[in-house]
C-alpha positions in Angstrom: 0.0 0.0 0.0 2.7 2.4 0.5 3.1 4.9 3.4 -0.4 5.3 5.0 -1.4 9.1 5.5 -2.6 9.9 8.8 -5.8 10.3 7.9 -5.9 6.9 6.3 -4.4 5.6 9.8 -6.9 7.2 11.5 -9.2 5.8 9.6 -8.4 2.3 9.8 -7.9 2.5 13.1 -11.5 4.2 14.3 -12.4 0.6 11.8 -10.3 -1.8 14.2 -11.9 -0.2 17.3 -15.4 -0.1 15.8 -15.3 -4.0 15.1 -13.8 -4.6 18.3 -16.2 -3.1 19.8 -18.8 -4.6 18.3 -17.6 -7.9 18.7 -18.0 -7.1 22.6 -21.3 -7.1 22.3 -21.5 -3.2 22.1 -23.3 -0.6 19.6 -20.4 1.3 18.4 -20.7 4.4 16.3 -18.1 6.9 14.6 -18.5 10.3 15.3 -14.8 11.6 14.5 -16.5 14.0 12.2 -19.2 15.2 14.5 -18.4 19.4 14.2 -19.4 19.8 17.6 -15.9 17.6 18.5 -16.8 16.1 21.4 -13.3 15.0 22.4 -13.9 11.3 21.5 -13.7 9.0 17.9 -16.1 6.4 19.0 -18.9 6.4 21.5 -19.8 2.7 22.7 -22.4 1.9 24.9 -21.2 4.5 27.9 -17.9 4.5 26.8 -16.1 7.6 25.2 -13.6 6.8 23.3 -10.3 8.8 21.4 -8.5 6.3 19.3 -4.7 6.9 18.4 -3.5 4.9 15.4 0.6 5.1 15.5 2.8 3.7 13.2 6.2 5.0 14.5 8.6 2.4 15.9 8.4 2.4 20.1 12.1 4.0 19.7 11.1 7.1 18.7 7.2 7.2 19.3 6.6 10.6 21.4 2.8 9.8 22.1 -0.1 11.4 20.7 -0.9 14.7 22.5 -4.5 14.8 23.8 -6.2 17.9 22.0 -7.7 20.5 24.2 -11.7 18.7 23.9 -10.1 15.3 24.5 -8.2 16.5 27.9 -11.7 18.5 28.8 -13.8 15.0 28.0 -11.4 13.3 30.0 -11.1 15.2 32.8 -14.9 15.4 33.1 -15.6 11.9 32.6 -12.8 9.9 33.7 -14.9 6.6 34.6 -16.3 6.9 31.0 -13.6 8.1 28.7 -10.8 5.4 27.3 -8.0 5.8 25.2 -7.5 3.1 22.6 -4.2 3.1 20.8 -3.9 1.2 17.9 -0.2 0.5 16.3 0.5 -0.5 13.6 3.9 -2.3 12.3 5.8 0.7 10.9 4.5 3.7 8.8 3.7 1.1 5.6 2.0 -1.7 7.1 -1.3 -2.0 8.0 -0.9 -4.5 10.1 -1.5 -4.1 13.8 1.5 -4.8 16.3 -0.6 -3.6 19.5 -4.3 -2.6 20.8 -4.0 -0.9 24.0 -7.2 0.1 25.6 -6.4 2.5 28.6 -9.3 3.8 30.9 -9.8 7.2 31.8 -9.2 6.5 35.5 -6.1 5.0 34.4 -4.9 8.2 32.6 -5.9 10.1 35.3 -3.7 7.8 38.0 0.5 8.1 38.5 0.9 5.6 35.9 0.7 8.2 33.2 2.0 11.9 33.2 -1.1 14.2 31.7 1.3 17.2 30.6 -0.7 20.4 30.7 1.4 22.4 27.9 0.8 20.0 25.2 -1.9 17.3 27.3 0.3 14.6 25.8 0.0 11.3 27.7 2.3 8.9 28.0 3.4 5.3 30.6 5.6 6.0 33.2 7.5 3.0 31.3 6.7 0.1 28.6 6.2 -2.1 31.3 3.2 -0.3 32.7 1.8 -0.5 29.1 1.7 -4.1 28.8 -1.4 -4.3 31.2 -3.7 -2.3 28.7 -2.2 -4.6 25.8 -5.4 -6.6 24.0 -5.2 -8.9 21.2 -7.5 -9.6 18.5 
């Protein structure tokens, strides 16, 4: 396929988290394009969700910076809001290396450091990460 764009990362990633969630037994829907941006990608059942698809190696990966709705929806709905990070192999492959699914709460907790000049979030470390780690 070529380098993906962001946009078609996005994209397919929003699609992985859709059928996941779905195949949980939820009724996922896309509203990444809603104008009123709500702060989320996906809203499942009572779950909020911002979805992150990455295709950087771990190396060099800075993490995705939360955008000022995202922080907001977070930080008002912590026990609702979830961050699912989608990774793919590298920039040219669509295939998926990692489906984390962090909780709000989680975010929230020391495990992660919610930066307020940028409202990037990233682990403590890689270890802490593994817990989140799902596979399809």
């Amino acid at each position: 396929m070529g380098n993906m764009t962001n946009i078609e990362r996005s994209k397919k990633a929003i699609e992985l988290v859709l059928n996941y969630e779905r195949n949980q037994g939820r009724d996922a829907k896309d509203v990444s394009n809603d104008r009123a941006h709500p702060g989320y990608d996906v809203i499942s059942d009572n779950r909020l969700i911002e979805v992150k698809g990455i295709g950087e190696s771990w190396n060099t990966y800075n993490w995705q910076p939360l955008y000022r709705t995202e922080r907001e929806c977070l930080r008002n709905n912590p026990e609702k809001f979830y961050l699912y990070i989608i990774k793919f192999k590298d920039r040219e492959s669509e295939q998926v290396e990692g489906f984390y699914i962090i909780p709000g709460t989680d975010l929230e907790s020391p495990k992660f450091h919610v930066e307020v000049e940028t409202y990037s979030v990233s682990p403590i470390s890689k270890k802490h990460l593994i817990e989140f780690l799902k596979y399809l």
